[in-house]
KOLZATI-764361 format. One record per atom (N, C-alpha, C): z negated, x, y; atom name; residue in one letter. Coordinates in pm, whole numbers, plus 50000, padded with zeros to 5 digits. Layout:
// KOLZATI-764361
       w       u       v   at   aa
       Z       X       Y   CA    A
...
// end
This chain:
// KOLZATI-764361
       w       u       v   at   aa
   50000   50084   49880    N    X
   50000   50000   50000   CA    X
   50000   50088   50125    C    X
   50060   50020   50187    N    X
   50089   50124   50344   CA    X
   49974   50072   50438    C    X
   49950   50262   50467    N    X
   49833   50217   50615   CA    X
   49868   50239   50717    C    X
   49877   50106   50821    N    X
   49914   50169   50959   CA    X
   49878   50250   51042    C    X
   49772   50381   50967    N    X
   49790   50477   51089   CA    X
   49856   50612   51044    C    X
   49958   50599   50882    N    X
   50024   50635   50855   CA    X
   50113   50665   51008    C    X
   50171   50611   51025    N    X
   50296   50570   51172   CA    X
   50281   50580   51301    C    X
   50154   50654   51308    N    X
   50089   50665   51447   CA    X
   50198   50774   51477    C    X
   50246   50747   51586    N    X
   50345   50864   51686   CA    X
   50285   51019   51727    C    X
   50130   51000   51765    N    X
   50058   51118   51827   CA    X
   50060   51065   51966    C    X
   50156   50971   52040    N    X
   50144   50948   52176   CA    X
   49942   50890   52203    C    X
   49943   50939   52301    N    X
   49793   50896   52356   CA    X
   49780   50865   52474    C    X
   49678   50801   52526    N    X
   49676   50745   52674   CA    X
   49672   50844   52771    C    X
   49642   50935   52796    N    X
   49735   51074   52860   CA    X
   49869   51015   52915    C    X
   49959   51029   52771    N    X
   50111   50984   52782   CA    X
   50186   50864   52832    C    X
   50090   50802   52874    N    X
   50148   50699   52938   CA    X
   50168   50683   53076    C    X
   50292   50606   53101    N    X
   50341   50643   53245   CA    X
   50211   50576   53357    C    X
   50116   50542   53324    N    X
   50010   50465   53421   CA    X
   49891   50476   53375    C    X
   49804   50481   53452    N    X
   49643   50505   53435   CA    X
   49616   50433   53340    C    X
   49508   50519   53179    N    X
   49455   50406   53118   CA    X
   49288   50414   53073    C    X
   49243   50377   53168    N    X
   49040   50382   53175   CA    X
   49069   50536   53223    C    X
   49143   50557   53337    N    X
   49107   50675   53422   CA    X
   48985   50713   53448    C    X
   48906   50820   53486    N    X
   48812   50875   53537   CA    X
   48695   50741   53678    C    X
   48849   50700   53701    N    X
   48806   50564   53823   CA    X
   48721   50475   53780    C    X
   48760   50464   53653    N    X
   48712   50361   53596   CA    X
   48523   50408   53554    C    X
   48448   50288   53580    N    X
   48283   50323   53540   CA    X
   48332   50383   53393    C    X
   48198   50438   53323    N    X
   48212   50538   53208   CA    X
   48175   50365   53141    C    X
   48053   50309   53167    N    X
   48031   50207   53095   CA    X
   48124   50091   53037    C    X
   48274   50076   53096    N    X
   48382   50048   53066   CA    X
   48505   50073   52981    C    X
   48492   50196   53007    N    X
   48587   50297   52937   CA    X
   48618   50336   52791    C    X
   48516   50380   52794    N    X
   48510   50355   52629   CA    X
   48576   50272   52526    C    X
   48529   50090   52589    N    X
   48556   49987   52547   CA    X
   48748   49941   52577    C    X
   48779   49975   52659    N    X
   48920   50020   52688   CA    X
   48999   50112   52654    C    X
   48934   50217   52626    N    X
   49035   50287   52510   CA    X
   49033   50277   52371    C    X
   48957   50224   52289    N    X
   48912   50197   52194   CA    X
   49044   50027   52149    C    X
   49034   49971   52273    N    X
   49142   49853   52253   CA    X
   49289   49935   52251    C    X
   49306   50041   52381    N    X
   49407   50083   52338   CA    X
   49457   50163   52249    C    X
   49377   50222   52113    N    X
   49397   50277   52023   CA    X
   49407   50204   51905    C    X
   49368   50078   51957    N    X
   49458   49973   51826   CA    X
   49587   49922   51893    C    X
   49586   49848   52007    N    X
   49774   49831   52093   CA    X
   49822   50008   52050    C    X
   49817   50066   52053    N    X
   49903   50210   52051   CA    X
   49945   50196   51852    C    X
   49818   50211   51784    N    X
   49836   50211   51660   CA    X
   49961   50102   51622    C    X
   49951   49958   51691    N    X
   50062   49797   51642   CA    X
   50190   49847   51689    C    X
   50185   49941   51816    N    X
   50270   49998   51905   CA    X
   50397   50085   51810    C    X
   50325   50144   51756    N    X
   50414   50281   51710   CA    X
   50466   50215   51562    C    X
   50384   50113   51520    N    X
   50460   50049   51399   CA    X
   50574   49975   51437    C    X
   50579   49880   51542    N    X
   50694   49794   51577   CA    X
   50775   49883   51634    C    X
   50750   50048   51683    N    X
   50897   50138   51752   CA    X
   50934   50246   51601    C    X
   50867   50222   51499    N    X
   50940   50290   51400   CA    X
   51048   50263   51334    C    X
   51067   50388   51365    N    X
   51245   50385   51297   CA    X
   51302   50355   51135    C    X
   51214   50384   51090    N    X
   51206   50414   50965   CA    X
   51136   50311   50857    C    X
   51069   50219   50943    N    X
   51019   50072   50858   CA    X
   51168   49984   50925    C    X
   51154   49838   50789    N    X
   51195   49767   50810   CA    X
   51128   49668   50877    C    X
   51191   49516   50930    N    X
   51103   49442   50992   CA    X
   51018   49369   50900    C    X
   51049   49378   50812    N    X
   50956   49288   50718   CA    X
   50821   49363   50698    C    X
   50859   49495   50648    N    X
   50708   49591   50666   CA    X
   50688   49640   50812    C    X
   50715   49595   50884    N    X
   50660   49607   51018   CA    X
   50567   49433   51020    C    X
   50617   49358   51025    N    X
   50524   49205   51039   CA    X
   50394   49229   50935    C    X
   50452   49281   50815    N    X
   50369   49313   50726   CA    X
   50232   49372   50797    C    X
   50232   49516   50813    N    X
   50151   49578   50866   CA    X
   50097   49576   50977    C    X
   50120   49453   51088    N    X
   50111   49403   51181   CA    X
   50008   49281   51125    C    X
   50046   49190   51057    N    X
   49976   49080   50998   CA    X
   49823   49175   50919    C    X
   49834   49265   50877    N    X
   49771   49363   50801   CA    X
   49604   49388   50899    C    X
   49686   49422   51062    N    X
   49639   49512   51112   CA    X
   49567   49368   51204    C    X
   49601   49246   51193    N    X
   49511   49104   51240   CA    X
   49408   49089   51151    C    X
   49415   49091   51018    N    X
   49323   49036   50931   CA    X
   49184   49157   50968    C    X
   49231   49291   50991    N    X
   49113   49385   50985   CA    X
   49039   49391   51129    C    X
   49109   49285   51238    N    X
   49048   49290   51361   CA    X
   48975   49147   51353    C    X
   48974   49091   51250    N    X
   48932   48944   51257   CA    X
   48821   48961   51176    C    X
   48831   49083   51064    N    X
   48746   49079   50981   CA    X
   48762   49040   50822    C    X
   48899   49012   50827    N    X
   48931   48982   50680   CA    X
   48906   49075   50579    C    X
   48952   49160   50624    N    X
   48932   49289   50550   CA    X
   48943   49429   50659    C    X
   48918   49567   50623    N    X
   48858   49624   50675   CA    X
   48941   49762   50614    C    X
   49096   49760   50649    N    X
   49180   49880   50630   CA    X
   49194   50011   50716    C    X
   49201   49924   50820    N    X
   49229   50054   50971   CA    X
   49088   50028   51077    C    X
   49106   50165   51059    N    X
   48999   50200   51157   CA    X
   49007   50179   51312    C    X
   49142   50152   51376    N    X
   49144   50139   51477   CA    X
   49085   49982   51496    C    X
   49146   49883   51417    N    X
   49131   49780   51430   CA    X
   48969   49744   51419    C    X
   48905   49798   51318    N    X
   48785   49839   51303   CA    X
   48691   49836   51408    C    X
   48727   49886   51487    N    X
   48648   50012   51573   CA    X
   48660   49890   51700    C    X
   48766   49847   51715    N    X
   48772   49738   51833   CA    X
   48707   49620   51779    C    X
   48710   49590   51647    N    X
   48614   49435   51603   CA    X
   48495   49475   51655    C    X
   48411   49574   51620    N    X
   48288   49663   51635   CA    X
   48262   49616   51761    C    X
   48295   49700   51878    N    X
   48289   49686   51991   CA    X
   48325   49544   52056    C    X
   48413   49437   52028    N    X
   48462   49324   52106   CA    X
   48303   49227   52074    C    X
   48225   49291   51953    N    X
   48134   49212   51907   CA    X
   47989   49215   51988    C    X
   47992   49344   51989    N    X
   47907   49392   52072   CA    X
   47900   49332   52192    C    X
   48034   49352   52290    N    X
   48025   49298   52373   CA    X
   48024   49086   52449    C    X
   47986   49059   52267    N    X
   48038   48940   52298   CA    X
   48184   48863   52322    C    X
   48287   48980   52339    N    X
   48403   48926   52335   CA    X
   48497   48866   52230    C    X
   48587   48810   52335    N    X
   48709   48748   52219   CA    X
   48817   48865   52181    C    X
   48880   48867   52027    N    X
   48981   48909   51992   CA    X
   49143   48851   52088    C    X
   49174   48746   52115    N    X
   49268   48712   52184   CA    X
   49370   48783   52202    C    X
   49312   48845   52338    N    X
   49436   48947   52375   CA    X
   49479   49049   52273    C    X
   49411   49077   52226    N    X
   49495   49189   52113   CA    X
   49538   49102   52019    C    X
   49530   48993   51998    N    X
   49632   48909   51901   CA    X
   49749   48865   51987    C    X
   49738   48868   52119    N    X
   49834   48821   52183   CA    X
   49908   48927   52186    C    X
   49902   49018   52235    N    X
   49980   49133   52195   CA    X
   50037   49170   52050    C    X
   49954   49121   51959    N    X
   50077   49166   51813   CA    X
   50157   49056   51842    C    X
   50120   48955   51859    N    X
   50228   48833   51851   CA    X
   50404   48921   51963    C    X
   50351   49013   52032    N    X
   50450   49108   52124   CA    X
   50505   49161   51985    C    X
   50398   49236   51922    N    X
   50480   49371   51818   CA    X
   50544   49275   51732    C    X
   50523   49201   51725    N    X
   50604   49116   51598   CA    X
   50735   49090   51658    C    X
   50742   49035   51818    N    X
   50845   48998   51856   CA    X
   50926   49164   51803    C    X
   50899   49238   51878    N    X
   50946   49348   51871   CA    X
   51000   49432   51752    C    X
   50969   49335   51627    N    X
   51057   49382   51512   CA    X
   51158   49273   51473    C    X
   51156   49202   51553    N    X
   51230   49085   51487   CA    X
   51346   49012   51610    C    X
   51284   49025   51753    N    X
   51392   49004   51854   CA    X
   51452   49122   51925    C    X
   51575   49122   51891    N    X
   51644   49257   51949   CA    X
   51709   49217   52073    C    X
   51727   49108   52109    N    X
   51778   49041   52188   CA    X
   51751   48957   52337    C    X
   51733   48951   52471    N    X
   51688   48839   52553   CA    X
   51766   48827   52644    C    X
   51771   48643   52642    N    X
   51883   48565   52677   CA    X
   51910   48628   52846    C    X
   51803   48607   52875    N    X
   51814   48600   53049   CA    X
   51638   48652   53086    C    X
   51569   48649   53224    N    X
   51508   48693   53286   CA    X
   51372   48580   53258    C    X
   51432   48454   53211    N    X
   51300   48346   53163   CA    X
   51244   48392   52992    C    X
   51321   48442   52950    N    X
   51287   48545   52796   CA    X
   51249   48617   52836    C    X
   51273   48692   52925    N    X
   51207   48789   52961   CA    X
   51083   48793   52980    C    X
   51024   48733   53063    N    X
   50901   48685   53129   CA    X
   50783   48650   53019    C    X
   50893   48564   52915    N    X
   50787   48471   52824   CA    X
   50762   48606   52773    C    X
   50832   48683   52701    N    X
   50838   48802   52584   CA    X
   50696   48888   52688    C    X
   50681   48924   52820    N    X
   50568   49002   52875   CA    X
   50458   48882   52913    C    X
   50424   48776   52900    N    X
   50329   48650   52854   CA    X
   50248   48742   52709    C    X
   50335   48776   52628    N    X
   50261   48851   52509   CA    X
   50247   49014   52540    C    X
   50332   49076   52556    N    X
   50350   49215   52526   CA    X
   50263   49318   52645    C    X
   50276   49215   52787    N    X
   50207   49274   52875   CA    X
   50027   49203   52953    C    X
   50098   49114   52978    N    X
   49979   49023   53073   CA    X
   49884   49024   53020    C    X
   49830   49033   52853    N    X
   49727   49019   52767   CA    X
   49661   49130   52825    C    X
   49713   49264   52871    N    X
   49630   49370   52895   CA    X
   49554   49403   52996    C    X
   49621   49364   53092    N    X
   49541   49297   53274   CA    X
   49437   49204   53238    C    X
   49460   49119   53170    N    X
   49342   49007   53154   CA    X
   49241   49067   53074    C    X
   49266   49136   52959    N    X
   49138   49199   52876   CA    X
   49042   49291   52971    C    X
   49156   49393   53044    N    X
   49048   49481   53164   CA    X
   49002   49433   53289    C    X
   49028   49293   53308    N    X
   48924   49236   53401   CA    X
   48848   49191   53340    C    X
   48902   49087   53209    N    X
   48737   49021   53129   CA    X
   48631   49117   53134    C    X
   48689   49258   53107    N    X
   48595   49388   53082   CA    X
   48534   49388   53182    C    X
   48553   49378   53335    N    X
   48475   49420   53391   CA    X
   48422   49259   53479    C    X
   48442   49185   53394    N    X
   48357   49083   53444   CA    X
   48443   48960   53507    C    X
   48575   48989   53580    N    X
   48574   48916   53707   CA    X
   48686   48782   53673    C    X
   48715   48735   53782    N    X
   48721   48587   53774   CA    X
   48872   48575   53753    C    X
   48899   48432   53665    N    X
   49024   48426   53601   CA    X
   49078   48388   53717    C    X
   49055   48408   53815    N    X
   49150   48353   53933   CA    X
   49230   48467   53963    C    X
   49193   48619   53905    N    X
   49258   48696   53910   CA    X
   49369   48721   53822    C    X
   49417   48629   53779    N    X
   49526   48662   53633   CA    X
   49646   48625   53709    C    X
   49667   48561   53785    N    X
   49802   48561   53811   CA    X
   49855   48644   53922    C    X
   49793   48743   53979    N    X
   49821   48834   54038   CA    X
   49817   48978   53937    C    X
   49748   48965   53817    N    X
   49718   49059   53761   CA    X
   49890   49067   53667    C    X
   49899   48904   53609    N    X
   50014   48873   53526   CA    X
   50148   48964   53576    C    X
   50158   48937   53719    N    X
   50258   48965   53761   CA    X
   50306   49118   53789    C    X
   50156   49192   53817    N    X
   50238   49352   53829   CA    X
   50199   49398   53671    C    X
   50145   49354   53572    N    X
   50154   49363   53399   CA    X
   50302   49347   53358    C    X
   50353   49257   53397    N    X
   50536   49189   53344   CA    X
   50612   49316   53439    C    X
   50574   49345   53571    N    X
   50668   49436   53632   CA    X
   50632   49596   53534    C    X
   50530   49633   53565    N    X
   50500   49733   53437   CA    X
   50595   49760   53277    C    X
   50593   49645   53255    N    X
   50637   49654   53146   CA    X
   50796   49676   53138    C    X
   50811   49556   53271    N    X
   50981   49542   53273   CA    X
   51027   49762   53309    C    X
   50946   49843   53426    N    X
   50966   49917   53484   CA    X
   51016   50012   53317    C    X
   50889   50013   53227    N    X
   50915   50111   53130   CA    X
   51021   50076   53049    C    X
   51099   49952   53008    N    X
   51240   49895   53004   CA    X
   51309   49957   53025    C    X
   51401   49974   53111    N    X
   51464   50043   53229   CA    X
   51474   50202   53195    C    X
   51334   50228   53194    N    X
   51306   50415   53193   CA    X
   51392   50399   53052    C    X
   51311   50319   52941    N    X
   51400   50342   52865   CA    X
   51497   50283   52795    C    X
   51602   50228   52884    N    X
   51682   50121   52752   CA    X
   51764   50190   52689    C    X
   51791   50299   52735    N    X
   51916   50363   52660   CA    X
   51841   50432   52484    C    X
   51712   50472   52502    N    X
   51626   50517   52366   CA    X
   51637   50401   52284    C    X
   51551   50289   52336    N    X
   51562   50163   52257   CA    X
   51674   50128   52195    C    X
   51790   50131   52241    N    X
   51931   50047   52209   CA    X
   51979   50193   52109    C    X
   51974   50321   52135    N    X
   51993   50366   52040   CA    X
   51932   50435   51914    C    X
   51811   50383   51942    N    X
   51737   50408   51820   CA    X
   51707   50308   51790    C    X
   51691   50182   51831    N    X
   51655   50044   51757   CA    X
   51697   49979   51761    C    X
   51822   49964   51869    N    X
   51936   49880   51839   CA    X
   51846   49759   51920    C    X
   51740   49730   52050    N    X
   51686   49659   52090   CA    X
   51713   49654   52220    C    X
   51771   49584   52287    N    X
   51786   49558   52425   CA    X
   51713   49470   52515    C    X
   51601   49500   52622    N    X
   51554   49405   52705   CA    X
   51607   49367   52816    C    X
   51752   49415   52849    N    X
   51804   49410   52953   CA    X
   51814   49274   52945    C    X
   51828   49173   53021    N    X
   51876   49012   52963   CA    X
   52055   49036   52990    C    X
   52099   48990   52856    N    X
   52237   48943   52824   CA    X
   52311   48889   52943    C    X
   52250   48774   53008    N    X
   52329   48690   53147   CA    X
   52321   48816   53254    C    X
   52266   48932   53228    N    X
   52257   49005   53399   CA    X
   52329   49072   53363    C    X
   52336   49144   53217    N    X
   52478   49214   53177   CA    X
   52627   49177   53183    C    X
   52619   49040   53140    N    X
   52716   48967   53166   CA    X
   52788   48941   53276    C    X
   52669   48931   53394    N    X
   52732   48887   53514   CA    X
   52745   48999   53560    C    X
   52730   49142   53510    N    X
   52795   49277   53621   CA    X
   52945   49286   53496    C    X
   53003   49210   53418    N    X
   53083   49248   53345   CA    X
   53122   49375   53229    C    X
   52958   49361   53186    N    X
   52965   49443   53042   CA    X
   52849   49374   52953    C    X
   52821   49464   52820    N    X
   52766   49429   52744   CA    X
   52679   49535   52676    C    X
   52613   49517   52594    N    X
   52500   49617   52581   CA    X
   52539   49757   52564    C    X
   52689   49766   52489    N    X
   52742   49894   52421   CA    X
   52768   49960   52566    C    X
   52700   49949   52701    N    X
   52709   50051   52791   CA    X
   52599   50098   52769    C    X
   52475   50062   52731    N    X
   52387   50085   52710   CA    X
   52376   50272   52631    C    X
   52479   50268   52576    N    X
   52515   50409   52496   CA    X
   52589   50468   52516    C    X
   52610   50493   52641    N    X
   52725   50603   52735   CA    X
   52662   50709   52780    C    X
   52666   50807   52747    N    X
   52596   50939   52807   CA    X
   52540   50910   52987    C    X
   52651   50847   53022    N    X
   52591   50824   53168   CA    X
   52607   50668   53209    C    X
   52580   50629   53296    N    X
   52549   50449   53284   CA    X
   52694   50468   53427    C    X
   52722   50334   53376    N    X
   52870   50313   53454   CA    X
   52812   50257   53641    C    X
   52899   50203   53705    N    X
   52879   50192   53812   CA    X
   52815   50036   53779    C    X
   52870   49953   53686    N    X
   52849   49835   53655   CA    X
   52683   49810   53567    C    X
   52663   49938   53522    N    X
   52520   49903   53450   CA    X
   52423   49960   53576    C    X
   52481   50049   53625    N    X
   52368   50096   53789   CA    X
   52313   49973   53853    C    X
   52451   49870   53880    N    X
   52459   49759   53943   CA    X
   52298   49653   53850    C    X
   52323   49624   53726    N    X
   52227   49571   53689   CA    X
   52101   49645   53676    C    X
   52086   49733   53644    N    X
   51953   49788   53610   CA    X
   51874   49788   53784    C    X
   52007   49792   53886    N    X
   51903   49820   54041   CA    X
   51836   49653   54025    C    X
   51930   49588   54036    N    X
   51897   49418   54044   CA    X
   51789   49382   53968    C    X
   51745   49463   53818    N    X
   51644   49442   53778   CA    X
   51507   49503   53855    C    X
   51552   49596   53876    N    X
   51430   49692   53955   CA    X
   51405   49633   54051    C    X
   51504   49543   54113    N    X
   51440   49481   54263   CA    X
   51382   49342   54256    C    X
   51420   49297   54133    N    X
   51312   49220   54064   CA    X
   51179   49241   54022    C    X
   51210   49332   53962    N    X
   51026   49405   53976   CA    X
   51002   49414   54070    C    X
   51022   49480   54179    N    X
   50969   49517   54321   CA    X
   50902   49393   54392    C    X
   50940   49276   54319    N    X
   50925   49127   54386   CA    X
   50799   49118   54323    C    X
   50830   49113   54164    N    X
   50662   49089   54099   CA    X
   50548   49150   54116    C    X
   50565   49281   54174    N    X
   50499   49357   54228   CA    X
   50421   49338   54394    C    X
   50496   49271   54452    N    X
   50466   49246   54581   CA    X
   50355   49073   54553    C    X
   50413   49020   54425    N    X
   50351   48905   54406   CA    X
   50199   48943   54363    C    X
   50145   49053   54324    N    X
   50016   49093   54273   CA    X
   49957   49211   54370    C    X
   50015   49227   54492    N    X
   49996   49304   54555   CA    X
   49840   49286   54618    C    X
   49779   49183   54604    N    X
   49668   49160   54660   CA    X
   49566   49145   54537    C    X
   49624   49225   54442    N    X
   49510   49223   54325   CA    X
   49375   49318   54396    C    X
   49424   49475   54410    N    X
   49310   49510   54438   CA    X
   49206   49470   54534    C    X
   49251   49354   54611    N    X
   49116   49332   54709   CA    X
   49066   49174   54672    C    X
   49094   49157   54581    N    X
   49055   49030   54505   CA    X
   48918   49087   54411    C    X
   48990   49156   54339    N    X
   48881   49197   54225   CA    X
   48698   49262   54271    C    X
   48621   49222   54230    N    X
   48507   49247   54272   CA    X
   48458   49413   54237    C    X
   48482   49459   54095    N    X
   48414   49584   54095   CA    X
   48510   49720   54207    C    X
   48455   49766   54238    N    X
   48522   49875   54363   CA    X
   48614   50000   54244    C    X
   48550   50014   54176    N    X
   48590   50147   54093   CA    X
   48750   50091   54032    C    X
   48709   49967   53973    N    X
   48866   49892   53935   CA    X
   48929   49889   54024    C    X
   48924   49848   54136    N    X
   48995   49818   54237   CA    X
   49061   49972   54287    C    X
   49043   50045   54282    N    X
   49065   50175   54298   CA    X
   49188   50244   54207    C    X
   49177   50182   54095    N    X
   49236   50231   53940   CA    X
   49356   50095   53966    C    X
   49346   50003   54022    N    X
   49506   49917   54037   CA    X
   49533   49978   54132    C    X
   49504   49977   54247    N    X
   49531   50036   54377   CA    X
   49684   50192   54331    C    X
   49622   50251   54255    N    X
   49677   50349   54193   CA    X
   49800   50327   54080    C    X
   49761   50264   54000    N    X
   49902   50149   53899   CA    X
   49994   50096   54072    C    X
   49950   50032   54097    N    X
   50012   49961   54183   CA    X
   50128   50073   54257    C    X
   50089   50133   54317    N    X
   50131   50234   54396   CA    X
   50252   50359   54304    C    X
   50187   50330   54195    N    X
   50318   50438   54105   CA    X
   50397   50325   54104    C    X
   50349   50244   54040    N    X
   50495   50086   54015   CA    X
   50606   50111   54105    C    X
   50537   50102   54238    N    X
   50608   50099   54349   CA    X
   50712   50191   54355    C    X
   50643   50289   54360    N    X
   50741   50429   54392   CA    X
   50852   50478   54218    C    X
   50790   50382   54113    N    X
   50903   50407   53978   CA    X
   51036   50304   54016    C    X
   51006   50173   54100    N    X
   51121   50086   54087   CA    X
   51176   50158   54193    C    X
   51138   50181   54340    N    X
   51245   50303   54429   CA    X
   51328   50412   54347    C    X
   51259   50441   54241    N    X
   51354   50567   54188   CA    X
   51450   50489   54078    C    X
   51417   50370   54008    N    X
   51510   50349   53958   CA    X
   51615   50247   53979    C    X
   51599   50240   54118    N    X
   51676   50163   54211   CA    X
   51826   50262   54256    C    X
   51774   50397   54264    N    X
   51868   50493   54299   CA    X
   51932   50587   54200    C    X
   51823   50575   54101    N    X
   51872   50691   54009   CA    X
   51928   50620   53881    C    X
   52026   50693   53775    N    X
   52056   50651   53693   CA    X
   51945   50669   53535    C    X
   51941   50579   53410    N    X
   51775   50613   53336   CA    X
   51885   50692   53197    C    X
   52021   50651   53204    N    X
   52105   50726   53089   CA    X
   52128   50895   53100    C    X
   52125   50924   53237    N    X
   52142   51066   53269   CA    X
   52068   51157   53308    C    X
   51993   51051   53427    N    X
   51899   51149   53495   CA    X
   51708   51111   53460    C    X
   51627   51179   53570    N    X
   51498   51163   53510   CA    X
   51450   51095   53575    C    X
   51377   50976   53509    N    X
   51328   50874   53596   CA    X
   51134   50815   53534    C    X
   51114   50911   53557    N    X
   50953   50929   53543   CA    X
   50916   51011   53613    C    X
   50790   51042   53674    N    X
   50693   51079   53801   CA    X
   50631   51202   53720    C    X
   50669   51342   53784    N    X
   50584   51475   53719   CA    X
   50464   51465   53750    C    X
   50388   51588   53665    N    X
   50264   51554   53704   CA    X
   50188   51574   53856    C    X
   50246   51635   53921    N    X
   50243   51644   54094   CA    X
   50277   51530   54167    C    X
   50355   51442   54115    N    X
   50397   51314   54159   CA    X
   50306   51244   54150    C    X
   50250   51219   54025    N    X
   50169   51119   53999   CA    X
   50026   51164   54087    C    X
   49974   51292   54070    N    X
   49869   51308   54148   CA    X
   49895   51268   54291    C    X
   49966   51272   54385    N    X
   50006   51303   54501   CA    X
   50030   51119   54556    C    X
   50080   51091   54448    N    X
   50098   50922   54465   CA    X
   49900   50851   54425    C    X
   49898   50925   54329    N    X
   49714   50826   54331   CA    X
   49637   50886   54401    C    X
   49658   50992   54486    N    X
   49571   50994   54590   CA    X
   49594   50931   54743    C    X
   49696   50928   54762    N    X
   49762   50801   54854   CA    X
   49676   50623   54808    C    X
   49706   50608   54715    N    X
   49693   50508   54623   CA    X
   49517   50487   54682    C    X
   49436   50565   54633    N    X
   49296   50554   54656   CA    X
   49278   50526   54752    C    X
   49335   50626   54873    N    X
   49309   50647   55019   CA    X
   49298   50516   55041    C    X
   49426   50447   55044    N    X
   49509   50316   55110   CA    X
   49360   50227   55057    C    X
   49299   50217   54941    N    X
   49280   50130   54860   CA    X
   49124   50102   54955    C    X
   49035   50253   54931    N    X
   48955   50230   54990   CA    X
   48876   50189   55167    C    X
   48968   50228   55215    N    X
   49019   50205   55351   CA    X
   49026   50026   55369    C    X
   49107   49972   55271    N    X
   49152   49860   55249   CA    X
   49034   49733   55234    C    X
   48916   49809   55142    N    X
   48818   49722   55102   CA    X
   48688   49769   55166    C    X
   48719   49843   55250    N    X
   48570   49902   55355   CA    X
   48610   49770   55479    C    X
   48708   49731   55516    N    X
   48754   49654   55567   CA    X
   48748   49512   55525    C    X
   48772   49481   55439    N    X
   48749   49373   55337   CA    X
   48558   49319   55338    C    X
   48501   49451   55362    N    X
   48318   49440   55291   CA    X
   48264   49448   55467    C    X
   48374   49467   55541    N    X
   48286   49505   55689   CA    X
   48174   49385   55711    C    X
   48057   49399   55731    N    X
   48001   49294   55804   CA    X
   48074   49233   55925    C    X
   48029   49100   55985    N    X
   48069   49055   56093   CA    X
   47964   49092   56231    C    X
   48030   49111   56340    N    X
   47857   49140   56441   CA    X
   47907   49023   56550    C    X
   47805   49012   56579    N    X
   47791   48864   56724   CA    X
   47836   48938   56841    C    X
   47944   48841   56904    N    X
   47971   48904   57015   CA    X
   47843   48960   57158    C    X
   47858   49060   57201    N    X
   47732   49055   57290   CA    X
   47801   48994   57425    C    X
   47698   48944   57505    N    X
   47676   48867   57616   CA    X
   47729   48898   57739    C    X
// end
């Protein structure tokens, strides 16, 4: 019987293009957030393997629910997050909402248009904004600002990579109608360099993100804990500056991810702006004098 951490990639939260339980984040948090993301990473690397089929991908996906629910008790990642969600009183949810993503992800290679789109990051992304506010307490009034730069996130790493996806998995998130309407079809997707016509769609997507992004733009001064607010402030602010670059740059030829000087140089901007932002936000009021 196959164990899913057989298939683990080696990628780690390091490697990811955005903060995950950064240093920003309280220590008393953190923990509990990477620990979730070492089971999403573990479901992760099963639904991008090359080398399973989809059936033993649902398989080991369905596998990797029963041991976070408690059915049985195979993987340790899954393990390790029952442990802790218990502790803390929490719900499993979001990390079921998210396999219900990895599942898509072995089984839909395909999305129609930009409303598939959306639904497909309903699972794959938004679950993860909502788990790290439940974490730190705060109010579901924050989810639909949270929803929205989660779906741009997700859409952004799309993009970085559709040309990997389509040729190693033969999976396209571009939506079909936006391909359509610049007059091609996915097989540009596998051109050493992206035509003038896939530039055309991939910017239109990016400036779609740039929208969802502006729609959650008032996450960080919503959210109550300061240290979080600090750690979107920073997501937020790379988002920003990844859809500018892949607004201009091509993702088949050239490089369209933030070095590590970039990224520092952008989250310290990011902080600045942030805290500045909510010293303002917390100012007392004073009575006019006489």
């Amino acid at each position: 019987m196959m164990d899913a951490s057989e298939f683990r990639s080696g990628k780690g939260h390091r490697d990811e293009n955005f903060p995950v339980a950064s240093w920003l984040i309280h220590a008393r948090h953190r923990a509990l957030i990477l620990t979730f993301y070492e089971f999403v990473r573990c479901a992760d690397d099963i639904a991008d393997h090359p080398s399973l089929s989809a059936t033993e991908k649902v398989s080991l996906l369905d596998r990797l629910e029963q041991d976070l629910l408690g059915a049985s008790d195979g993987n340790a990642e899954a393990g390790a997050l029952r442990r802790v969600l218990a502790e803390r009183n929490m719900s499993p949810q979001h990390a079921q909402d998210l396999l219900k993503a990895f599942r898509l992800d072995a089984t839909k290679l395909r999305y129609r248009n930009w409303d598939d789109l959306m639904a497909y990051c309903g699972y794959s992304a938004m679950p993860v904004g909502r788990f790290v506010l439940d974490v730190h307490g705060e109010s579901r009034g924050t989810w639909p600002a949270s929803d929205a730069i989660c779906a741009a996130l997700q859409i952004i790493n799309h993009i970085q990579d559709c040309a990997a996806d389509y040729r190693n998995l033969d999976r396209v998130y571009v939506p079909l109608d936006a391909l359509a309407a610049c007059g091609i079809t996915v097989e540009a997707l596998g051109a050493a360099k992206a035509s003038p016509e896939l530039r055309r769609c991939l910017a239109g997507l990016a400036e779609r993100t740039g929208a969802l992004l502006q729609k959650g733009e008032t996450l960080p001064s919503m959210v109550e804990d300061s240290r979080l607010a600090l750690e979107l402030s920073v997501i937020q602010t790379l988002a920003q500056r990844l859809t500018r670059i892949l607004m201009r740059r091509d993702p088949l030829s050239e490089r369209v991810h933030l070095g590590k000087l970039g990224v520092a140089g952008t989250s310290l901007v990011a902080v600045l702006k942030a805290i500045s932002r909510r010293a303002g936000r917390r100012r007392p009021t004073t009575a006019a004098q006489p």
